[in-house]
C-alpha positions as a printed NumPy array, in Angstrom:
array([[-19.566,  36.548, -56.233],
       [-20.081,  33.087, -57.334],
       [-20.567,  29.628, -55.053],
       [-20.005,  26.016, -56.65 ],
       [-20.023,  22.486, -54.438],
       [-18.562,  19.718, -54.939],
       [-18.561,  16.272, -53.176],
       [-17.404,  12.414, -52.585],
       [-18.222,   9.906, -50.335],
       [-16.408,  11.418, -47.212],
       [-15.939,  14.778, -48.234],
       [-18.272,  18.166, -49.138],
       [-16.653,  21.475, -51.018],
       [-17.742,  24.927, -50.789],
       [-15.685,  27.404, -52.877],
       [-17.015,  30.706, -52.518],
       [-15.364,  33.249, -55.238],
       [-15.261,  37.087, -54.766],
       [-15.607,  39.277, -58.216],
       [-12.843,  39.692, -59.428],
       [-10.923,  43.303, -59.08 ],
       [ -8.136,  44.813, -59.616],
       [ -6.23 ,  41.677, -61.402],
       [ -7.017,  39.305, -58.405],
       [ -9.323,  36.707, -58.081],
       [-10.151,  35.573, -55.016],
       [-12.012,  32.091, -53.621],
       [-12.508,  30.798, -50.047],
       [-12.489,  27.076, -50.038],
       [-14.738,  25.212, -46.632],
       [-13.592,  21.465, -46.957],
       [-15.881,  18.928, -44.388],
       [-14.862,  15.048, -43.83 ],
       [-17.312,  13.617, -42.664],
       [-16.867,  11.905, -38.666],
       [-14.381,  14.552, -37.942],
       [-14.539,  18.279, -36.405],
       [-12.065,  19.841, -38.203],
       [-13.272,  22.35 , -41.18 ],
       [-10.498,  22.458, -43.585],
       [-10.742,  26.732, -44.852],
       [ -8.132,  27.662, -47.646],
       [ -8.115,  31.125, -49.171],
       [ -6.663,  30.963, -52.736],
       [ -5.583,  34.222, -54.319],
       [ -4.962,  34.317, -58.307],
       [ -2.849,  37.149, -59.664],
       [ -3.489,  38.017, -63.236],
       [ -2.444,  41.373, -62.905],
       [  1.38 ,  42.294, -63.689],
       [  2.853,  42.874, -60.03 ],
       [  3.706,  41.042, -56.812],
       [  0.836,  40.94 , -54.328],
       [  0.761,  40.236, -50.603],
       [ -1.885,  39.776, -48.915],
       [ -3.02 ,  39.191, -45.239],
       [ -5.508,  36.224, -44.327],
       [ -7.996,  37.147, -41.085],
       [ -9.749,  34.262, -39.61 ],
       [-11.964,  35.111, -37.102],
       [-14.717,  34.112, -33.876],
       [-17.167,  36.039, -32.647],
       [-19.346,  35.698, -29.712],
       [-21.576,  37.711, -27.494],
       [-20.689,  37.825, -23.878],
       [-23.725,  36.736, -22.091],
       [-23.296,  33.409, -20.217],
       [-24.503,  29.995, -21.799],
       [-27.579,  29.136, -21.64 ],
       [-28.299,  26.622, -18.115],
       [-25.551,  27.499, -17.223],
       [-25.056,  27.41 , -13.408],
       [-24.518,  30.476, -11.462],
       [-22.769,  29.329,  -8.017],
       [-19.954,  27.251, -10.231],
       [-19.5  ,  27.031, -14.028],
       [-16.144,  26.851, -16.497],
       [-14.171,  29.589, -18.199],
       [-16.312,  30.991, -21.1  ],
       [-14.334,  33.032, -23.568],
       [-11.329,  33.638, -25.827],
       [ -7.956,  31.62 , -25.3  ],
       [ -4.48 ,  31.875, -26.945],
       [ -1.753,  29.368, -26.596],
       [  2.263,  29.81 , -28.311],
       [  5.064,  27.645, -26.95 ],
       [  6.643,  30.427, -25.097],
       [  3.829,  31.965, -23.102],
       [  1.649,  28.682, -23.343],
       [ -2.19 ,  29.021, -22.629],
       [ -3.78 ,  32.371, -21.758],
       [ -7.237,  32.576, -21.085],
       [ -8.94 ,  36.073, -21.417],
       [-11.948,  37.102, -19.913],
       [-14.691,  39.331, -21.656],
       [-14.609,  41.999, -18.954],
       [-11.077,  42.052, -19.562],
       [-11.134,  42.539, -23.609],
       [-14.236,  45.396, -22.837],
       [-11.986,  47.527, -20.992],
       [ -9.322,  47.034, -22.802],
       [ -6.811,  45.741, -20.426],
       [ -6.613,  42.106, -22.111],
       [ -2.804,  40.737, -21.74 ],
       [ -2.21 ,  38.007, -24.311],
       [  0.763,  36.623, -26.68 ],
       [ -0.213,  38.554, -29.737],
       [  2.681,  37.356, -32.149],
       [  4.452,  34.572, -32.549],
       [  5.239,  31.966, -35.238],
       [  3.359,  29.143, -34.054],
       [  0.009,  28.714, -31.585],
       [ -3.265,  29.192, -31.997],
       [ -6.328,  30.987, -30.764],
       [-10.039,  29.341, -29.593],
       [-13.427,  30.549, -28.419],
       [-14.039,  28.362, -25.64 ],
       [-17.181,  27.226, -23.69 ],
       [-18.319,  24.732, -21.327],
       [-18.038,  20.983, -23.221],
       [-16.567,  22.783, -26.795],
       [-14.031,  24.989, -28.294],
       [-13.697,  26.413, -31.897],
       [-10.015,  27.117, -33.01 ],
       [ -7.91 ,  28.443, -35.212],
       [ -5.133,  26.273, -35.769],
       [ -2.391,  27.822, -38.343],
       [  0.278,  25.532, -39.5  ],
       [  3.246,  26.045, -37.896],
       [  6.387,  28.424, -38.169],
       [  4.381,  30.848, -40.495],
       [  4.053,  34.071, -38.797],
       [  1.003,  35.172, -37.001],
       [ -0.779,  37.983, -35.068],
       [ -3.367,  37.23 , -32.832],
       [ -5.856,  40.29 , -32.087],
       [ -9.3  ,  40.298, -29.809],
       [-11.822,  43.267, -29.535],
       [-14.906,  44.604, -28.207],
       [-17.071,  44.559, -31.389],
       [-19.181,  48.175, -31.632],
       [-22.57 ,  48.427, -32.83 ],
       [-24.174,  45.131, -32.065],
       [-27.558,  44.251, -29.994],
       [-25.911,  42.431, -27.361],
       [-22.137,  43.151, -26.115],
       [-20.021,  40.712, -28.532],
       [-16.099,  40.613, -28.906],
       [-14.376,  39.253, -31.449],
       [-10.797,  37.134, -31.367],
       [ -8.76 ,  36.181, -34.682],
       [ -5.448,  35.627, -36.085],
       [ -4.17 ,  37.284, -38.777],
       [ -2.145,  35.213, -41.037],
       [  0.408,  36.533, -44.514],
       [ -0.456,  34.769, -47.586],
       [  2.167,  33.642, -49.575],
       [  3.428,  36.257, -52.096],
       [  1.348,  36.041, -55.573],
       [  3.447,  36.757, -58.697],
       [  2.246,  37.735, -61.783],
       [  0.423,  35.396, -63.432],
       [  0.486,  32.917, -60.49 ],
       [ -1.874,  31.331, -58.093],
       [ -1.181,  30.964, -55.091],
       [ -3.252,  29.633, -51.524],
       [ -3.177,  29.328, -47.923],
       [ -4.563,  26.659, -46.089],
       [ -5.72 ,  26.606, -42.174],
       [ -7.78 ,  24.279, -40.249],
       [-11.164,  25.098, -38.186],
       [-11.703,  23.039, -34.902],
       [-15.481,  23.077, -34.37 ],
       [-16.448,  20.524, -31.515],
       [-16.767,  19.363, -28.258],
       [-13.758,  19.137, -26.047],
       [-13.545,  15.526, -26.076],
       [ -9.448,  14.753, -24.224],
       [ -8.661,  11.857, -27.027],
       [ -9.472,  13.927, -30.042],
       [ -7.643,  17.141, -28.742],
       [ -4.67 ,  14.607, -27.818],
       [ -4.728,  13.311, -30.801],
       [ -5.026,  16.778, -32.765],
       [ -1.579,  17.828, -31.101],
       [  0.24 ,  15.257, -32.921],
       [  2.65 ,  16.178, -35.545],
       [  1.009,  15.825, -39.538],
       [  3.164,  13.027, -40.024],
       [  1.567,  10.848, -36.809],
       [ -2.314,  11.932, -38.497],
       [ -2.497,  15.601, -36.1  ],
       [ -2.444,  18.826, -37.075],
       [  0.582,  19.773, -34.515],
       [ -2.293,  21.702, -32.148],
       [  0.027,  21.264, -29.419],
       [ -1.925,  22.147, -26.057],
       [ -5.248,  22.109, -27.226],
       [ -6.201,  19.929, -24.731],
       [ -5.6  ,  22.99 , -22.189],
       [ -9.081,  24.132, -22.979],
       [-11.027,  21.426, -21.179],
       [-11.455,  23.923, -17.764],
       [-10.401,  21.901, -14.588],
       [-10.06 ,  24.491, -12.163],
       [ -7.344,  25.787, -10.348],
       [ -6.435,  21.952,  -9.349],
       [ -5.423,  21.226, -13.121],
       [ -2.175,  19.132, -11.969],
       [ -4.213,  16.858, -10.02 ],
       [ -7.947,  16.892, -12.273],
       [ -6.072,  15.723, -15.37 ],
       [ -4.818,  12.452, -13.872],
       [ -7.814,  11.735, -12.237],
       [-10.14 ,  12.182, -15.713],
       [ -7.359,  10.289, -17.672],
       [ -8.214,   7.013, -14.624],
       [-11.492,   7.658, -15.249],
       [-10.889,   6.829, -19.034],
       [ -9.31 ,   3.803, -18.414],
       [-12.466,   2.757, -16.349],
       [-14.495,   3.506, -18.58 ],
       [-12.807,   1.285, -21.103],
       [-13.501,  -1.517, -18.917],
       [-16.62 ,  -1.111, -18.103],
       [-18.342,   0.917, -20.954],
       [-20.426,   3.196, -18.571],
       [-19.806,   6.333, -17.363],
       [-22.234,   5.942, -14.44 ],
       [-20.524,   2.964, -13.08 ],
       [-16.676,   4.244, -13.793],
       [-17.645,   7.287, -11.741],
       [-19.03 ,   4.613,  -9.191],
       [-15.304,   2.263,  -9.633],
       [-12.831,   5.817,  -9.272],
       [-14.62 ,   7.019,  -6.106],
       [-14.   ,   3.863,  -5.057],
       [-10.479,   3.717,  -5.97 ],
       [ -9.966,   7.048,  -4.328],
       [-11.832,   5.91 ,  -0.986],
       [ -9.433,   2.966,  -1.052],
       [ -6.329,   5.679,  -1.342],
       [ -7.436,   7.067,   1.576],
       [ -8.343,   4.801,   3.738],
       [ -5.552,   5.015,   6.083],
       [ -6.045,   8.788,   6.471],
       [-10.299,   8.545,   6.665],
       [ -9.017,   5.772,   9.343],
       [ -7.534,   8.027,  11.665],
       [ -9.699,  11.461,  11.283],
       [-12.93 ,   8.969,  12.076],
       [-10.778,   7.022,  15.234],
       [ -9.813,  10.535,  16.583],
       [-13.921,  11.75 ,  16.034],
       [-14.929,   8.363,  17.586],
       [-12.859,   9.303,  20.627],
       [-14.137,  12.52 ,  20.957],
       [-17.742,  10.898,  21.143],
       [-16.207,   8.07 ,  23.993],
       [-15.191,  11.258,  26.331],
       [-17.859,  13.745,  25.52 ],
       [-19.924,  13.229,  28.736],
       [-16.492,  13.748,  30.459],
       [-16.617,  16.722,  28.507],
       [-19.669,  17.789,  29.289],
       [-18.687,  16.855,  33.27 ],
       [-16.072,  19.195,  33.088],
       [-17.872,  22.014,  31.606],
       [-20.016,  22.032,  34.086],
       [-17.842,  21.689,  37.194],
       [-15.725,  24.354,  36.09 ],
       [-18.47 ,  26.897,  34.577],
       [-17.202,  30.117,  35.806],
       [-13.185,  29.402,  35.428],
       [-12.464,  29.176,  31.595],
       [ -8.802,  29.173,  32.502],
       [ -9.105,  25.776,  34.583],
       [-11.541,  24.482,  32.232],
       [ -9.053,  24.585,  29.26 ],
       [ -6.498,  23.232,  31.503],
       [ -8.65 ,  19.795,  32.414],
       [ -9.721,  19.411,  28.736],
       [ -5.645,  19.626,  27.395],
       [ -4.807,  17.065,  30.385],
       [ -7.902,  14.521,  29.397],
       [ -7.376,  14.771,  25.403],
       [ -3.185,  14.179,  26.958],
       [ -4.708,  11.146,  29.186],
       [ -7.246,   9.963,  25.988],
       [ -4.391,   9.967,  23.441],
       [ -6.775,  12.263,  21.882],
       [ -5.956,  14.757,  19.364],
       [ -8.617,  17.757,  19.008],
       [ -7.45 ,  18.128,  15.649],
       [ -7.234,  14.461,  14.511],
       [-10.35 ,  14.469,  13.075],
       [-10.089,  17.234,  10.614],
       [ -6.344,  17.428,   9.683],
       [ -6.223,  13.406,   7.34 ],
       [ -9.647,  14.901,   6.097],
       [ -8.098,  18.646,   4.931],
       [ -5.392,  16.216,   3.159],
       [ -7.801,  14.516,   0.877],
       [-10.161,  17.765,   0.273],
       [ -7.588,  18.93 ,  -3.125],
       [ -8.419,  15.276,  -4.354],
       [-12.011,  15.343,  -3.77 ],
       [-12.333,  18.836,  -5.413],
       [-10.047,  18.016,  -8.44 ],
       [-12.763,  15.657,  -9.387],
       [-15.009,  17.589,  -8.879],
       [-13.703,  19.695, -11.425],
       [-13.057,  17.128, -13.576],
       [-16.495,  15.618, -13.492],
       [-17.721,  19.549, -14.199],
       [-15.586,  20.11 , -17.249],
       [-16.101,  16.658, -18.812],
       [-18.096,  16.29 , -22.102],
       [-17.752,  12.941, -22.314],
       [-20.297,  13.045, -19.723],
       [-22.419,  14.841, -21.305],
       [-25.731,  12.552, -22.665],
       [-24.265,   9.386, -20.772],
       [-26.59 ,   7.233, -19.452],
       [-26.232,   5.471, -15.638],
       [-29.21 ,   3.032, -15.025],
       [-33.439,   3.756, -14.682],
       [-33.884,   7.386, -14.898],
       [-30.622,   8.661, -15.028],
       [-30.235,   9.124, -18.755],
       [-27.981,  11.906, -18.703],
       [-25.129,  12.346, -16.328],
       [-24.501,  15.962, -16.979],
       [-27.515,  16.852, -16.089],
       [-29.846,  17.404, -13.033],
       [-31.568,  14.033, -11.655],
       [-34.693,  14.646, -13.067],
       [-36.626,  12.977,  -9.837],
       [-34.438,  14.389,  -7.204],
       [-33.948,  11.297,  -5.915],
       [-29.86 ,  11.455,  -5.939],
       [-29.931,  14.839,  -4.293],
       [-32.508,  13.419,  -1.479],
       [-30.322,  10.098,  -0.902],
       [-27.517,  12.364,  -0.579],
       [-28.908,  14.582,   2.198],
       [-30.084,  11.293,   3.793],
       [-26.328,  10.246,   3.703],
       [-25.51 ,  13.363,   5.226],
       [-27.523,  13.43 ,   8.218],
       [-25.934,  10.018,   8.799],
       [-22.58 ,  11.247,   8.862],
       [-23.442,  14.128,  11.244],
       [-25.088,  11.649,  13.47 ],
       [-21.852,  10.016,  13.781],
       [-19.642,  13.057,  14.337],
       [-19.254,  14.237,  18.027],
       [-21.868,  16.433,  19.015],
       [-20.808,  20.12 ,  19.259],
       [-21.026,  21.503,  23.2  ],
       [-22.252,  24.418,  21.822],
       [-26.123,  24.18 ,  21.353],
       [-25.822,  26.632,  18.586],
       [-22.645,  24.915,  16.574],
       [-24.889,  21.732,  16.802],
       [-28.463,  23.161,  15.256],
       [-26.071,  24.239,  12.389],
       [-24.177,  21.154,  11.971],
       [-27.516,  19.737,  11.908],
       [-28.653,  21.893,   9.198],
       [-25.786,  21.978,   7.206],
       [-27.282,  18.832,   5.24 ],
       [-29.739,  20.13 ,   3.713],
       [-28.041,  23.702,   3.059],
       [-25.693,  21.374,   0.437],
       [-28.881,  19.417,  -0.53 ],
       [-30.538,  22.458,  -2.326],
       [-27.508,  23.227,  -4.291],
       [-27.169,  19.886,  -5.382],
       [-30.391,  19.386,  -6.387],
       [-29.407,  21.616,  -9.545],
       [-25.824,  20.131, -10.069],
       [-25.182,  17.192, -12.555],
       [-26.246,  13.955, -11.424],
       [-22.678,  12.845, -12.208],
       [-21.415,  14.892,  -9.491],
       [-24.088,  14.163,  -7.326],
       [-23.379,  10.15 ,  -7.826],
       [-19.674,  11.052,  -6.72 ],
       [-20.922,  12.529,  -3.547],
       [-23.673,   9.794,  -2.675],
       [-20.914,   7.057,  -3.35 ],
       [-18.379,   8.704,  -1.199],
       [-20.781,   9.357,   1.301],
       [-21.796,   5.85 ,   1.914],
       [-18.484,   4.186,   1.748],
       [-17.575,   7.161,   4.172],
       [-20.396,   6.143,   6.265],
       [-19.684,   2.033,   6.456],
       [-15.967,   3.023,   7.637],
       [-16.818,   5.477,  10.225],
       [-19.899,   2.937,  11.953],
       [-17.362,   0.455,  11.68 ],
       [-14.586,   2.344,  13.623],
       [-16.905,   4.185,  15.806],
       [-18.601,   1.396,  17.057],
       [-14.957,  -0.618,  17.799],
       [-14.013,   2.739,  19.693],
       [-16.731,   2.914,  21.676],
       [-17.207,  -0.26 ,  22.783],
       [-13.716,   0.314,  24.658],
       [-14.418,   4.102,  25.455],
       [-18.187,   2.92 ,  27.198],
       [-15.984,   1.153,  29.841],
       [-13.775,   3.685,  30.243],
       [-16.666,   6.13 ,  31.548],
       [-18.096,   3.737,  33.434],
       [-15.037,   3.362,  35.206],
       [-14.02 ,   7.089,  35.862],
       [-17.365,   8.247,  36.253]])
């Protein structure tokens, strides 16, 4: 085999050239530009024997099947092969899945493509479009650690005698940044490659639908303000704002249920041995009160799809990843390196359950009260992105509920005076 370079300004050559046999020489051409992702990879077949020859063009990813490195055990995104065609759109295939066998995929079609994918970056196979193509993926025998291997299989063009002919298909190599894959699913003649879907790799949960939007606001922040830190700061706010009627009502109906809790409490112990007549005064005071026992948690369950969508899209988001906030926080996609986020955020918390009713139930209140710092040593290992999302929502959460609590109560304090 032989191996010649060549180079310009903005662009490095490798041709790598089999010996030749049997009247066919063949070269693989790598082409880099440099500032972009995509590895240009042509096979070029010349026949100088006297018959037709067609031939078949694999291109290929391999990985083991061992989790990334850091990566975090309690949540983490889809590691592993994906395929996408127009008619069965984007399949994601799980290792387990390929080692036993039982993968389900689109494995031929006449346009798609086929990725490796892993948290923040893909690599992908992108085959120009309408030419026939099998996609394959296999458990790969023989290796130190369990690998599997995914690849398209592509015809080369038919080489007649005497004739050269080549086959040309791009490499996506890079992180899963939203405006270049946009961008990359663009027809040739708008400056893509026609990767249509490639975006569908960036993993935002099972909340997709609603993460997407939310990332694509988070953008548009970001072009205003030119930090990540403080666009993550500007959306929660934004979504706090959205919800502000609902967080309204879930913290009047909880501020209520604080007002009549020594009624409560009166009740409870009046009618201790007659459950029956118990339940019957507490349905006529929350009737008398206006008070719904479910107020509190039904505007909250509304807004808990939103608040986990960005979650997700905070999680999958390598745009994120090496961002700077402000001080120590050099890196949003990664733990805060003092703890200090995680700490304010349990601080927040204990806040918040210091405003919520107290449970009657001595037992349902020692775990409400512990429940802060249960979700404080998880999120001392989560990305201080995230944890900046919580601390934020938290504190706006907390100015709204003093606010309506205290207007509640001052009307509720005498009310129990009164009916004492």
């Amino acid at each position: 085999s032989a191996t010649s370079s060549a180079s310009d300004a903005n662009n490095i050559q490798l041709r790598l050239e089999a010996q030749p046999a049997k009247g066919l020489k063949v070269a693989k051409i790598y082409t880099f530009t440099r500032g972009s992702y995509l590895i240009d990879v042509t096979q070029e077949i010349d026949n100088t024997s006297d018959t037709d020859v067609a031939l078949n063009a694999y291109y290929q990813l391999q990985r083991d099947v061992n989790a990334p490195a850091g990566e975090s055990r309690m949540v983490s995104t889809f590691t592993g092969p994906a395929v996408y065609t127009e008619e069965d759109k984007f399949q994601k295939v799980s290792f387990s899945e390929i080692e036993s066998g039982k993968a389900k995929f689109a494995s031929k079609a006449d346009n798609g493509w086929i990725a490796m994918v892993q948290h923040y970056f893909v690599s992908a196979w992108i085959p120009p479009e309408k030419l026939p193509r099998e996609f394959y993926m296999q458990k790969l025998d023989g290796s130190v650690d369990p690998t599997v291997r995914a690849g398209v299989i592509v015809p080369v063009p038919v080489a007649a005698p005497g004739s050269k002919v080549a086959l040309s298909v791009p490499l996506y190599a890079g992180p899963q940044v939203q405006t270049i894959l946009d961008h990359l699913a663009l027809p040739k003649s708008e400056g893509g490659i026609g990767a249509q879907g490639l975006w569908l790799v960036v993993d935002y949960g099972l909340l997709k639908v609603v993460a997407a939007p939310i990332f694509w606001c988070l953008q548009a922040i970001h072009k205003l303000v030119g930090n990540w830190g403080w666009a993550i700061v500007l959306l929660t706010v934004g979504i706090k704002l959205l919800f502000f009627p609902l967080s309204a009502a879930s913290y009047k109906s909880m501020a209520k249920m604080r007002t009549v809790t020594p009624r409560l409490v009166a009740l409870k112990e009046r009618y201790a041995g007659d459950r029956q007549k118990l339940n019957q005064e507490m349905m006529e005071l929350y009737k008398r009160e206006k008070i719904n026992p479910l107020g509190g948690c039904l505007p909250i369950a509304v807004q808990i799809p939103v608040f986990i969508a960005l979650y997700w899209a905070l999680l999958g988001a390598v745009e994120i990843r090496d961002a700077p906030w402000i001080l120590w926080i050099t890196d949003l996609s990664a733990s805060d390196p003092y703890y200090v986020l995680p700490v304010v955020m349990v601080a927040t918390m204990l806040i918040q359950t210091k405003l919520n009713p107290t449970p009657p139930d001595p037992i349902q209140a020692k775990v409400m009260m512990m429940m802060p710092f249960i979700f404080g040593a998880m999120f001392f290992f989560f990305p201080a992105g995230l944890v900046l999302y919580w601390v934020v929502n938290n504190t706006l959460s907390i100015a709204q509920q003093w606010q309506i609590t205290r207007m509640v109560e001052s009307g509720g304090k005498a009310a129990n005076d009164a009916k004492a």
